[in-house]
C-alpha positions in Angstrom: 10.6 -15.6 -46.8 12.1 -15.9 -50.3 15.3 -18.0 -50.6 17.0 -17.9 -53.9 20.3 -18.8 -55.1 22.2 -16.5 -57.9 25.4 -16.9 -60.0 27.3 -13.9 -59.6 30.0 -12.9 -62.3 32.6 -10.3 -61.3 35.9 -10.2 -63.4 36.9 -13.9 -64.7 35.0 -15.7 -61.5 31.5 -16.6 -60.6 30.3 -17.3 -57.4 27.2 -18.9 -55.9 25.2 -16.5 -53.8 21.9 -17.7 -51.6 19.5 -14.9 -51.0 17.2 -14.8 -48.3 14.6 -12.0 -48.5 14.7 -11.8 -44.9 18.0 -10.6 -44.2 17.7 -7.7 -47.4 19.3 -6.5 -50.1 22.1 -4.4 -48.2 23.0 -8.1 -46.5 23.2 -9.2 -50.6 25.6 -6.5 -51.1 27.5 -7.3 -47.7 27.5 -11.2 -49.1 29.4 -10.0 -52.6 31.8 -7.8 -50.4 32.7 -10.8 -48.3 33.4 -12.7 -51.9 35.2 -10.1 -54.2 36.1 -7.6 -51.5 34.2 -4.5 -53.2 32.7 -2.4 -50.7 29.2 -2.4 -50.2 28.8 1.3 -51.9 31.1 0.6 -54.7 29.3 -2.1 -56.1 27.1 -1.8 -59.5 25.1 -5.1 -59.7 23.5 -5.9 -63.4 20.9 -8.1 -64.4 22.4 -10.9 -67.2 22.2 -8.5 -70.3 24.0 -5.5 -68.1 20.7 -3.7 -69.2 19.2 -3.2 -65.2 20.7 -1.7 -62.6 19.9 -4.3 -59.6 19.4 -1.8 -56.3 16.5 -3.1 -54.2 14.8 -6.3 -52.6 12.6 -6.1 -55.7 14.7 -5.8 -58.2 16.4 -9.6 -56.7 13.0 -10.9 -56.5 11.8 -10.2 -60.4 15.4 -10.9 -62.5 17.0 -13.7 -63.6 19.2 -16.0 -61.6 22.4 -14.5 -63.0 24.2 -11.0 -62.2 27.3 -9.4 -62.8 29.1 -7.1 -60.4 31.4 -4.3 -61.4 33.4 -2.2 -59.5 32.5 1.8 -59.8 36.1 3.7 -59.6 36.0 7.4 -58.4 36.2 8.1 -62.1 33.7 6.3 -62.9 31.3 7.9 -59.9 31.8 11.3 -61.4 30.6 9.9 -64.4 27.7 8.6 -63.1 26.7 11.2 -61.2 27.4 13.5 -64.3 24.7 11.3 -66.4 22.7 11.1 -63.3 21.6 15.2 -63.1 21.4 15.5 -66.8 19.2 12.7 -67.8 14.9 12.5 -67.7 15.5 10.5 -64.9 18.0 11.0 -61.6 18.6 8.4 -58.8 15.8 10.2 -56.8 13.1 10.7 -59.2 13.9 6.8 -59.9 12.5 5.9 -56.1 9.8 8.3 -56.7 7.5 7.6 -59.3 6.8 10.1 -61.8 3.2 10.9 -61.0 3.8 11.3 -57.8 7.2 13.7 -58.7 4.8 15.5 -60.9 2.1 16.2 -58.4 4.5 17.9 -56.2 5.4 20.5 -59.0 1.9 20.7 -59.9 1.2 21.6 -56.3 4.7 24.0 -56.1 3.0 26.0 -59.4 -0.4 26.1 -57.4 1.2 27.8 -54.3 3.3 30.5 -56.3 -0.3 31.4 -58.7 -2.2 31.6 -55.3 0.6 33.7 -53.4 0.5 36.1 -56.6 -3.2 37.1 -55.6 -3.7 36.1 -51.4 0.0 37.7 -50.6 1.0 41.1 -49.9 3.4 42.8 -52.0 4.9 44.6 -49.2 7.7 43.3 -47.4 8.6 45.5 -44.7 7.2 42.9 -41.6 9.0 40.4 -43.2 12.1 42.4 -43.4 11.6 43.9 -39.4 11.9 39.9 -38.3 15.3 40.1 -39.9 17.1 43.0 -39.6 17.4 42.7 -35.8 19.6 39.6 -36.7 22.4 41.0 -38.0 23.7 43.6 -35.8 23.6 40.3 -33.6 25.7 38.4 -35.3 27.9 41.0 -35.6 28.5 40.9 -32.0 30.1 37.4 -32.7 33.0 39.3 -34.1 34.4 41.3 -31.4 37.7 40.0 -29.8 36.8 40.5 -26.2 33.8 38.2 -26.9 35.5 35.9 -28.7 39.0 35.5 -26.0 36.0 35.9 -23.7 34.5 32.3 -25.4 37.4 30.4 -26.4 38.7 30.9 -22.6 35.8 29.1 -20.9 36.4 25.9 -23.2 38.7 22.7 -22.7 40.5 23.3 -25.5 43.2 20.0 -25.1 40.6 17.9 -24.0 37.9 19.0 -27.2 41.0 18.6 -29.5 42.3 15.0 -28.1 38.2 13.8 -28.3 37.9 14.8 -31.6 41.6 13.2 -32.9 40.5 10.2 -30.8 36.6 9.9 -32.5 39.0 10.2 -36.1 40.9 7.7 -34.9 38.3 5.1 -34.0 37.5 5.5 -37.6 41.0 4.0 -38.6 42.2 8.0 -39.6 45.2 8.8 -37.9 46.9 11.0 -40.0 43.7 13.9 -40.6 43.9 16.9 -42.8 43.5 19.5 -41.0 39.5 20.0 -42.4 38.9 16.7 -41.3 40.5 18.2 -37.9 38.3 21.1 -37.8 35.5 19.4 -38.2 35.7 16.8 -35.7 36.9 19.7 -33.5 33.6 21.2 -34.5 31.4 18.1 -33.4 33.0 17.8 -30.1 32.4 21.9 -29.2 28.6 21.1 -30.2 28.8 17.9 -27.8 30.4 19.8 -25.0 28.2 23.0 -25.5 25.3 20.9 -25.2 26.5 19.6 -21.9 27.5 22.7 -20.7 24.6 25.0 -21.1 21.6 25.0 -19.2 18.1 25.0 -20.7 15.4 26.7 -18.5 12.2 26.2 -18.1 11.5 28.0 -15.2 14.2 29.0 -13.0 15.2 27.9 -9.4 14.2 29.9 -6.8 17.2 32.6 -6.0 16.4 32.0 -2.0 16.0 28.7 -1.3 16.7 26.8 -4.9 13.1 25.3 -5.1 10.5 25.0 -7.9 9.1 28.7 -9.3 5.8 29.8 -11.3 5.7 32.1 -13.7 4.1 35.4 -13.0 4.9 37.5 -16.0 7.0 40.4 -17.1 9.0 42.6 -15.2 10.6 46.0 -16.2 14.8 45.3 -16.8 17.2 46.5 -14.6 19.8 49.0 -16.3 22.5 46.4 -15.7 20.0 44.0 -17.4 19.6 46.2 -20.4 23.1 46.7 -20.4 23.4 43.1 -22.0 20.0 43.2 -24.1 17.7 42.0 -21.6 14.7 43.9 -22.8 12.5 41.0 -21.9 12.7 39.8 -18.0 10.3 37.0 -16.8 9.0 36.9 -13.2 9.0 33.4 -11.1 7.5 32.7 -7.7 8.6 30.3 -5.2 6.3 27.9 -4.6 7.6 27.5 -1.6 9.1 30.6 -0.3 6.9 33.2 -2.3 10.2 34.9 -3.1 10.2 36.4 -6.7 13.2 35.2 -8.9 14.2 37.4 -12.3 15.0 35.4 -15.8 16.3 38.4 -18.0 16.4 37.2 -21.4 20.3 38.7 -22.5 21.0 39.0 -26.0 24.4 39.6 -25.9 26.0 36.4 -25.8 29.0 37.8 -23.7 26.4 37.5 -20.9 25.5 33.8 -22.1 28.9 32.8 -22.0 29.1 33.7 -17.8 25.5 32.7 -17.0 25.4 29.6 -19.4 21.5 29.4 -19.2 18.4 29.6 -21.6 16.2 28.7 -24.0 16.8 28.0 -27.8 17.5 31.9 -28.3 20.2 32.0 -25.6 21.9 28.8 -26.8 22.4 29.3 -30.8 23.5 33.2 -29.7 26.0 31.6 -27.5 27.1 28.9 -29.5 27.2 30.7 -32.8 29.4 33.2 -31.0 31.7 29.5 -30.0 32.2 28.8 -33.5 33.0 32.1 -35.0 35.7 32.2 -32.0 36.9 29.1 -33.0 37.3 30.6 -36.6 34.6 28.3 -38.6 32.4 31.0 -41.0 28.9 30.2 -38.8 25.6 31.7 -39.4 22.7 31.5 -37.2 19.7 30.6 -38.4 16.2 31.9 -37.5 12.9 29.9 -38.3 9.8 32.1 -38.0 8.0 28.8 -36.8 10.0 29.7 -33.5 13.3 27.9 -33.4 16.9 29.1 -33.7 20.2 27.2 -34.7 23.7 27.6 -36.1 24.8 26.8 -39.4 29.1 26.4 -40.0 30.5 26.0 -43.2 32.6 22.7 -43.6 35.5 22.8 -45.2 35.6 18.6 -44.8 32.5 18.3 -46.7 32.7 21.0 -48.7 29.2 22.2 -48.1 27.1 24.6 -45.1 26.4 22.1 -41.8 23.5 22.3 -39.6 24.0 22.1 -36.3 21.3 22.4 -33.1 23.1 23.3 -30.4 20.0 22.6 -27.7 19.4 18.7 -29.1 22.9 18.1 -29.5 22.2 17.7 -33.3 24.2 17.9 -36.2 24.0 17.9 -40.3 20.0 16.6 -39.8 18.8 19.6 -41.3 15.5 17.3 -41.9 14.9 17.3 -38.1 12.5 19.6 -37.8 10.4 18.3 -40.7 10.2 14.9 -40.4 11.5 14.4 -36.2 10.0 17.4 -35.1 6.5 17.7 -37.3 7.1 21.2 -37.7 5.3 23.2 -40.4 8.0 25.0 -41.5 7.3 28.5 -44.1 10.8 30.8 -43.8 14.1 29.3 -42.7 16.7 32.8 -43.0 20.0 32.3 -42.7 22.1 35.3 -41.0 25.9 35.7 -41.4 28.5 38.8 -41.0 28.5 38.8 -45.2 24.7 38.4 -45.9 21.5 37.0 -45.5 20.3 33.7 -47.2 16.8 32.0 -47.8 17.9 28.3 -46.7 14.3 26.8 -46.3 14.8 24.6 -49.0 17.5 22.8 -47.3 14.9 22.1 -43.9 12.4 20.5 -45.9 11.1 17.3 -48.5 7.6 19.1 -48.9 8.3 22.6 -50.8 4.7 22.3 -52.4 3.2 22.5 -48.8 5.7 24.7 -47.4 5.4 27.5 -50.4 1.2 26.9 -48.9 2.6 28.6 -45.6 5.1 31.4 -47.4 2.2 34.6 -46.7 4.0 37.1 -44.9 5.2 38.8 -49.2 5.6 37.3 -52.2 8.7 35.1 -53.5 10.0 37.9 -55.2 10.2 40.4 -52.3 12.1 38.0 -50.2 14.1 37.6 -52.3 14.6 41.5 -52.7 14.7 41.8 -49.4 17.5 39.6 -49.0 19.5 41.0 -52.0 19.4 44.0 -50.1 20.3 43.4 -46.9 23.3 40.9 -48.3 24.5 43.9 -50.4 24.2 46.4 -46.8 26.8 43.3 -45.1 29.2 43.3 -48.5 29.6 46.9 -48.7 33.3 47.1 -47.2 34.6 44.0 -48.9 36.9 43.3 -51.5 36.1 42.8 -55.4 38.1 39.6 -54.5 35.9 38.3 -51.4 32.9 39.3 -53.0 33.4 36.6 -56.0 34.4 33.8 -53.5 31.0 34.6 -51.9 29.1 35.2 -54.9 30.6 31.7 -56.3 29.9 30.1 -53.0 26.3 31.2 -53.1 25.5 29.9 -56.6 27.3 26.5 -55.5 24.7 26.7 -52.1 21.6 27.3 -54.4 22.4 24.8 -56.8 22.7 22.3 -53.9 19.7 23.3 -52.6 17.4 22.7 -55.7 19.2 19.4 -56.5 18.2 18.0 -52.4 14.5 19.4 -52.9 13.3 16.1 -54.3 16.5 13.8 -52.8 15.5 10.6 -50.6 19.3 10.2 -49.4 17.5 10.2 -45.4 15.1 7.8 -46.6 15.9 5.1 -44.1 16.9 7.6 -41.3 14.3 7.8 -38.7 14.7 11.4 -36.5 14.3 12.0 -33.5 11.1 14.9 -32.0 12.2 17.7 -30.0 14.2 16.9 -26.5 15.2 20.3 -25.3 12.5 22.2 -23.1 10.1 20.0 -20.4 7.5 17.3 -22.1 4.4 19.0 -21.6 5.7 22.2 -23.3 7.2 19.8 -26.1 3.4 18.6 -26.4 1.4 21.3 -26.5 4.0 22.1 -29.3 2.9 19.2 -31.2 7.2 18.6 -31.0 7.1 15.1 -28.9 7.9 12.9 -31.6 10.2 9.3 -30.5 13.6 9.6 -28.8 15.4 8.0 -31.7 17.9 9.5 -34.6 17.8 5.8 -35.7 19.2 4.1 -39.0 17.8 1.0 -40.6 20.2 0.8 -43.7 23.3 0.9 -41.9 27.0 1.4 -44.4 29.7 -1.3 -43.4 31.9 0.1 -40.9 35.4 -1.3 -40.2 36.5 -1.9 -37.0 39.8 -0.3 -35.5 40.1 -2.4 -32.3 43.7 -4.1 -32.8 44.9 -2.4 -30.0 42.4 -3.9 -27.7 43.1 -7.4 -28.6 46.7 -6.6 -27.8 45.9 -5.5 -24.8 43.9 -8.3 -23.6 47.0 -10.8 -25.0 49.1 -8.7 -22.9 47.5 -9.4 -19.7 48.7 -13.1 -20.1 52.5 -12.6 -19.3 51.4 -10.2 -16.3 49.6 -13.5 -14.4 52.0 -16.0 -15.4 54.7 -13.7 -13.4 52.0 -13.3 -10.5 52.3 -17.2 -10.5 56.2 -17.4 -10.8 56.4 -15.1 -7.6 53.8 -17.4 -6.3 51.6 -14.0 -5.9 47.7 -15.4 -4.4 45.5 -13.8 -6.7 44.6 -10.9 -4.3 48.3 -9.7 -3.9 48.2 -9.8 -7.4 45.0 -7.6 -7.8 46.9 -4.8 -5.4 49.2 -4.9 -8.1 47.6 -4.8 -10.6 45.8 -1.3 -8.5 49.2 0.5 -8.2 49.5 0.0 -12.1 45.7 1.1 -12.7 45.9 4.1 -10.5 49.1 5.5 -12.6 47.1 4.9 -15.7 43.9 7.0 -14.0 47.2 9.7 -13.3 48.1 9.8 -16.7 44.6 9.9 -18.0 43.9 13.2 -16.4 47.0 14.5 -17.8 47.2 16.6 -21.2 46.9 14.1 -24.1 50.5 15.4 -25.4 53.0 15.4 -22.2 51.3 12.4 -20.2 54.1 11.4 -17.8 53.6 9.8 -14.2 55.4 8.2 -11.5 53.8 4.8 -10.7 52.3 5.2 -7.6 53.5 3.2 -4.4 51.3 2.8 -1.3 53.6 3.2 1.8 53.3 -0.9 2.7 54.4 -2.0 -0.9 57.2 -4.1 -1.7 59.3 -1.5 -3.7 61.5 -5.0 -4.7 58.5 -7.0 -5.8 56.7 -4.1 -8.1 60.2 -3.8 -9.8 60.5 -7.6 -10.2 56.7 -7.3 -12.0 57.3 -4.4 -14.2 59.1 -6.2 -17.4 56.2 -8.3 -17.5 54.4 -4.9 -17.8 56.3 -4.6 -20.6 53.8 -5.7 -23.2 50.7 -3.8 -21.9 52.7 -0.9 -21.9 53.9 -1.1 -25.8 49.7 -1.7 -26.4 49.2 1.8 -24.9 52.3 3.3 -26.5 54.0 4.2 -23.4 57.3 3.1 -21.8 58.5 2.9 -17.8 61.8 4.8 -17.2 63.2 4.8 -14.1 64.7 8.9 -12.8 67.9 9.1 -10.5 65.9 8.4 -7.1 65.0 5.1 -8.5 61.5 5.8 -8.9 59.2 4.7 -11.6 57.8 6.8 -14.3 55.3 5.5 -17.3 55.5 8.1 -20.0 54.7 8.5 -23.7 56.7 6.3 -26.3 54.9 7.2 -29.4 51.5 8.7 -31.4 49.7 10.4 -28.1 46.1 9.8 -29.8 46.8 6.2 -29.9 47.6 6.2 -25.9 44.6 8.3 -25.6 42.6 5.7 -27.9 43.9 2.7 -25.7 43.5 4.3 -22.1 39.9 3.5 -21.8 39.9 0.5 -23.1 43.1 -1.5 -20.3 41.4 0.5 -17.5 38.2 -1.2 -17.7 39.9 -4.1 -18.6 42.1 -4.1 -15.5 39.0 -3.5 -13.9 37.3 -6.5 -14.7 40.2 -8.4 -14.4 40.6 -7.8 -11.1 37.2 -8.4 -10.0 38.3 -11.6 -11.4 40.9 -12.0 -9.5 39.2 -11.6 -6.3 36.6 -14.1 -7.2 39.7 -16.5 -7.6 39.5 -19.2 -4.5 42.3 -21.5 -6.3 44.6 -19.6 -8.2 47.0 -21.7 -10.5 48.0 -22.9 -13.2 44.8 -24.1 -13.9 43.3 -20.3 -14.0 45.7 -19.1 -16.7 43.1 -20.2 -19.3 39.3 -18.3 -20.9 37.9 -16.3 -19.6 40.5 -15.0 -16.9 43.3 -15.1 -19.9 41.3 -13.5 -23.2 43.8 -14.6 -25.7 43.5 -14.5 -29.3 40.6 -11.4 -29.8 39.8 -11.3 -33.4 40.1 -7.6 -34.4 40.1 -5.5 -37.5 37.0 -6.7 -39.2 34.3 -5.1 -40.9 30.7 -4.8 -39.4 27.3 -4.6 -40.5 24.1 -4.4 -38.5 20.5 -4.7 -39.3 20.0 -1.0 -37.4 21.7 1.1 -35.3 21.3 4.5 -33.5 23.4 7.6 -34.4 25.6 9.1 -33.9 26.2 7.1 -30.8 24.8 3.8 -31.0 26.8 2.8 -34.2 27.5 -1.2 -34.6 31.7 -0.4 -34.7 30.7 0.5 -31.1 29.8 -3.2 -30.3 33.6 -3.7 -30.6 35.8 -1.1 -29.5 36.4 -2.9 -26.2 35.2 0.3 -23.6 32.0 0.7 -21.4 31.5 4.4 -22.8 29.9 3.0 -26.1 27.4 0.6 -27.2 25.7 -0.6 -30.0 21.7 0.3 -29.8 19.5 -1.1 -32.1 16.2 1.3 -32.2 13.8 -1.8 -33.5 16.0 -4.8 -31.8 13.3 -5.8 -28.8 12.0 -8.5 -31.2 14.5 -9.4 -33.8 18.0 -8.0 -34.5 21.3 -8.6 -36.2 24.6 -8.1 -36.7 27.4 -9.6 -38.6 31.1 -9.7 -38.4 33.1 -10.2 -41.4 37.8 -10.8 -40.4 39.8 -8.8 -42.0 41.0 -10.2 -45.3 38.8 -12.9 -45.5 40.8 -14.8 -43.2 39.3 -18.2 -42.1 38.9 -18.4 -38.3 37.5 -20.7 -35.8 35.4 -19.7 -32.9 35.8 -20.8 -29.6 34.3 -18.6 -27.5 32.9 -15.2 -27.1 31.6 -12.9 -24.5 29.0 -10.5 -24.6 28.8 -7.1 -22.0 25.4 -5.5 -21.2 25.6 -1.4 -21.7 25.3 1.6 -19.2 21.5 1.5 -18.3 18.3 0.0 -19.6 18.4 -3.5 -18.5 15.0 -4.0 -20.3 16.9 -3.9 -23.2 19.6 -6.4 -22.8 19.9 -9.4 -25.3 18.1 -12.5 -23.7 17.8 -15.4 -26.4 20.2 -15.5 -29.3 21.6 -17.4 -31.9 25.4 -17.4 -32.8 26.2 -18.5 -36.6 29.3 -18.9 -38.9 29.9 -18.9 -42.5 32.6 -20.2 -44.7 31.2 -18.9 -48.1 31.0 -14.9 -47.7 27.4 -15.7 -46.4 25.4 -17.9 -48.6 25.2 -20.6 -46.1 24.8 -20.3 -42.1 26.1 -22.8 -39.1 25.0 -22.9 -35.8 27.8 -22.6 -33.5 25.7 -22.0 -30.4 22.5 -21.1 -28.7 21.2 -19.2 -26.4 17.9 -18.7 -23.9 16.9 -16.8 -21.3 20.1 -15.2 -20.5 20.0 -12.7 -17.6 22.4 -9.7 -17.0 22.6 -9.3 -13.0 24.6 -5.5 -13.4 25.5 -3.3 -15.5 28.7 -3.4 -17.2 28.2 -7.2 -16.7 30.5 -9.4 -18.7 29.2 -13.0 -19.8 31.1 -15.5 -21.4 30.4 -18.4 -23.7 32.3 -21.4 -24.9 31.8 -23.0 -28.6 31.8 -26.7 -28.6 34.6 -27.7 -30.7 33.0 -27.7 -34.7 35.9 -27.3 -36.6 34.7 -25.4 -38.8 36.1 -22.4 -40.4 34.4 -19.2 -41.0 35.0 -15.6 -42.3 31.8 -14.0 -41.0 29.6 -14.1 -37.9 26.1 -13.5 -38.0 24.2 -13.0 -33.9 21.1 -13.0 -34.4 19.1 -11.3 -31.2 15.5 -13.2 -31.5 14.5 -10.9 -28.2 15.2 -8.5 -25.3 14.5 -9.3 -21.3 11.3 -7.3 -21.5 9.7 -6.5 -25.1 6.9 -5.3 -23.4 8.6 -2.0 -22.2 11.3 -1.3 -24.9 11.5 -1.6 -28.8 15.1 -1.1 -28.4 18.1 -3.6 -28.0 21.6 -2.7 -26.8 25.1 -3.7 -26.1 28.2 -2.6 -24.3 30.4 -4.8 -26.2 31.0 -8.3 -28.4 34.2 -10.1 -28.2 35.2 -12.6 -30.1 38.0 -15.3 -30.1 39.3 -17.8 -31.9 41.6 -21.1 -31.7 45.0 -20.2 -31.1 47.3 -21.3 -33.9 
């Protein structure tokens, strides 16, 4: 460990900053964030002079004791990024040394001389692996497949995921690229649960294990679809042979929903192109198959693997997967693209593999075959594609040498059963991991409102002098609507609250106004119809109702497990943890790791049991910090911490809780932690802070180790609450 302490100058101000070489530089930058409220990736740090750019754990360790901090506005990001490609040295070739930058072209020369004299000038194999392609993807154009496609999917409940996930970012007013492309995400994430993958298929008799046994001639209705391939199974039980025809048309894929990597891009390529996004799929000759879509959000083609549930890690196969990748073809309704370069960090080795013809017949061949797709279109479409295509190949030469996934860690192959994965050489670790996670803000106020708004529900219980298990049945009858209007479409929720014959039709109407508060936290309002009955309906933005729903049903849950456990209920219950007052919410988080896309550190805080934060190294040491919103002193008084959905080897088990009052330089123990146990999943713990006083803008846990390090790497969480004195 290095400890040092710098003097920061940003503007008119200086600031005293301790760095500790064990937390890192991207905890430095998180440190000067908390203290002049630049963001983390908007921050240019200089040595004394302003003649070093300060961007690494080295860099801290060899200067001088002063910096300065400027901010870098959009303009000034265009600028840099302008002098970045033109000059000797860009931001990648800066992490890279030049010798070793200068090997790799050596090596990219070498390949190119030796294809000139070990390669075939003839192209026409490497041409018959294409063509097939494309009358296949022009399948994906035909309206009956399409209507055929877009009928099987949930279309409402796709739509009010993907506003939701926006949402959770703190967007809820999208464009409607941003839309499409959460949209987009969500069709991969349903797709992927969905469709089957197939390793050998259930017996048709009796539905037990089969064996292969070869190939069989196809049926005419089998062919009729593109089945020229069918694979033979025998029970192993019954004896009973079982056909697998291989259908190309993904019509067929759409009804039987099963396959291998072939089956799934076919069918999910056709998903996106009847969804309207321009999609290509994409063929490796190493033997895979995805989809490609063009996102109109980020401006740029977006890899997506339909089988791993994968998306815009086009180094997966590379670096997760170990594949030795040579020819990565791209095949669209207008053309045929050479994307290899966008799959791969080692062109020099990859150029090694290229034998089938030269560099300049694939590209011939491609020419070609994009000119055969073109020939019915427009002088006008042809330049937006022809623009688009230089834009694509630039992009692709400028990310040949890029380490932007540096700290990314991929995942190996998880589609297809483990030994087949291994004799592959595709079983790499289960983790698309990040160590060098960004600052991600959290949009949870909703959550602490409704936890305050649970408070004027059980003081009512208590002025009706309710025992806490009549309240709990009341608290059902409001829990089971909630389930009702959950179910419901996301735009027209309405539902009348539901009355079991025995209940006191006076009493719940009494309760409801203290209802009244929970109700404006979910955005909905009661209304009562001419027969007097109940209804809860929507009283504002749907997607916030949807983003709330989750979080008071697992709420009400726990509290009235709570409630049950109550022996004594009084006045003397109405305080922590059965009353959760005063959440703080709407801070920023960083974390020393996290998993994506799912495993994020925001997760840690959005208050529902259908997220955690996962921390792929944790078992032995992890992190994370918690910065309030606007720098706003606070003082803890207790917090609580939830275990996740499975893996109880995982859970936190010693920990240390700490608070700052300086943006991070300095660290106070507000309380310790060992050997803590998680009976259950979903468990909820809570903890009480001895009364410090002190005051703190950030909050630092640090996990020092899991239940079992012996089995796991990994640590996880359902959820972190915090809470602070009441004013």
């Amino acid at each position: 460990m290095v400890a040092r302490k710098f003097l920061v100058r940003h503007d008119d101000s200086d600031f005293d900053v301790d760095y500790n070489t064990d937390d890192g530089f991207e905890v430095f930058k998180f440190q000067l964030f908390s203290l002049t409220s630049i963001p983390p990736d908007e921050q240019k740090i200089l040595g004394e002079d302003g003649d070093r750019v300060v961007s690494s754990d080295s860099d801290l360790v060899t200067i001088s004791e002063k910096l300065r901090l400027v901010s870098i506005s959009e303009e000034d990001k265009e600028k840099h990024e302008e002098t970045a490609e033109s000059s000797q040295k860009s931001d990648s070739e800066f992490l890279k040394s030049d010798e070793e930058l200068a090997r790799m072209l050596q090596a990219e020369e070498e390949a190119l001389l030796r294809q000139q004299y070990a390669v075939r000038e003839d192209s026409s194999q490497f041409e018959q692996q294409i063509r097939p392609y494309i009358s296949k993807v022009l399948m994906y154009e035909d309206p009956v497949r399409q209507e055929a496609a877009r009928e099987s999917v949930p279309v409402d409940k796709l739509e009010e995921k993907a506003l939701v996930s926006l949402a959770r970012e703190g967007n809820l007013k999208p464009s409607k690229s941003e839309q499409d492309h959460a949209f987009l995400l969500q069709l991969l994430f349903w797709f992927k649960q969905s469709f089957s993958w197939v390793n050998s298929p259930p017996c048709d008799g009796c539905g037990k294990e089969t064996r292969n046994q070869g190939m069989g001639a196809p049926l005419p209705t089998e062919l009729s679809y593109g089945a020229t391939r069918v694979e033979l199974y025998r029970c192993n039980f019954c004896s009973r042979i079982t056909r697998f025809p291989r259908y190309n048309d993904p019509l067929k894929l759409v009804e039987t929903r099963k396959g291998r990597c072939g089956e799934w891009a076919n069918c999910f390529t056709l998903y996106c192109r009847s969804f309207g996004y321009e999609s290509r799929l994409i063929l490796d000759f190493t033997d895979h198959v995805w989809t490609e879509c063009y996102s109109e959000s980020l401006g740029r083609w977006m890899h997506l693997d339909p089988c791993d549930g994968i998306y815009d890690r086009p180094l997966l196969y590379e670096k997760g997967w170990n594949k030795k990748l040579n020819y990565v073809i791209a095949i669209a309704r207008d053309g045929v693209y050479d994307v290899t370069k966008r799959y791969t960090r080692k062109w020099h080795e990859v150029l090694s593999r290229r034998t089938i013809t030269t560099e300049s017949s694939v590209l011939s061949v491609l020419t070609s075959l994009t000119k055969e797709c073109r020939r019915s279109l427009t002088i006008e479409v042809l330049s937006v594609l022809e623009d688009r295509d230089k834009t694509e190949r630039e992009a692709l030469e400028r990310g040949l040498h890029s380490t932007d996934d540096v700290s990314i860690s991929l995942p190996g192959r998880q589609s297809g059963d483990k030994e087949w994965r291994i004799s592959r050489s595709e079983f790499g670790s289960d983790s698309l991991g990040c160590s060098s996670c960004p600052v991600r803000m959290c949009t949870d106020e909703h959550v602490t409102e409704i936890y305050n708004a649970f408070s004027p529900v059980l003081h009512k219980f208590l002025e009706h002098s309710l025992t806490a298990h009549k309240g709990a049945e009341a608290l059902k009858i409001f829990e089971e609507t909630l389930i009702a209007l959950k179910k419901l479409p996301y735009k027209t929720r309405r539902a009348f609250l539901k009355l079991a014959p025995t209940t006191e039709i006076s009493l719940v109407h009494q309760l409801l106004p203290s209802f009244n508060a929970l109700l404006n936290a979910l955005l909905l309002k009661s209304e009562l119809d001419a027969e007097g009955r109940v209804q809860i309906c929507l009283a504002g933005d749907p997607v916030k109702t949807s983003l709330a729903l989750p979080v008071v049903l697992h709420a009400l849950d726990e509290l009235m497990n709570d409630l049950h456990k109550c022996d004594n209920f009084g006045k003397d219950s109405l305080s922590f943890p059965l009353v959760r007052l005063n959440r703080i919410c709407s801070g920023s988080v960083l974390a020393s790791g996290e998993e994506l896309p799912f495993g994020i550190a925001t997760a840690a805080f959005d208050g529902t049991r259908m997220s955690k934060w996962e921390e792929p190294n944790g078992a032995q040491g992890c992190w994370i910090m918690y910065k309030t919103k606007d720098n706003q002193m606070k003082e803890l008084v207790a917090y609580e911490l939830m275990s996740a959905n499975d893996a109880p080897e995982r859970d936190p088990m010693d920990w240390v809780v700490e608070g700052s009052d300086d943006g991070g330089s300095s660290w106070h123990v507000l309380d310790e932690q060992t050997s803590q146990l998680f009976d259950k999943r979903f468990q909820r713990r809570s903890y009480t802070i001895r009364s410090t006083g002190l005051q703190s803008n950030i909050f630092r846990f640090r996990f020092l180790k899991v239940r079992d390090i012996n089995s796991t790497s990994r640590l996880q969480l359902g959820s972190i609450d915090l809470y602070a004195r009441c004013n």
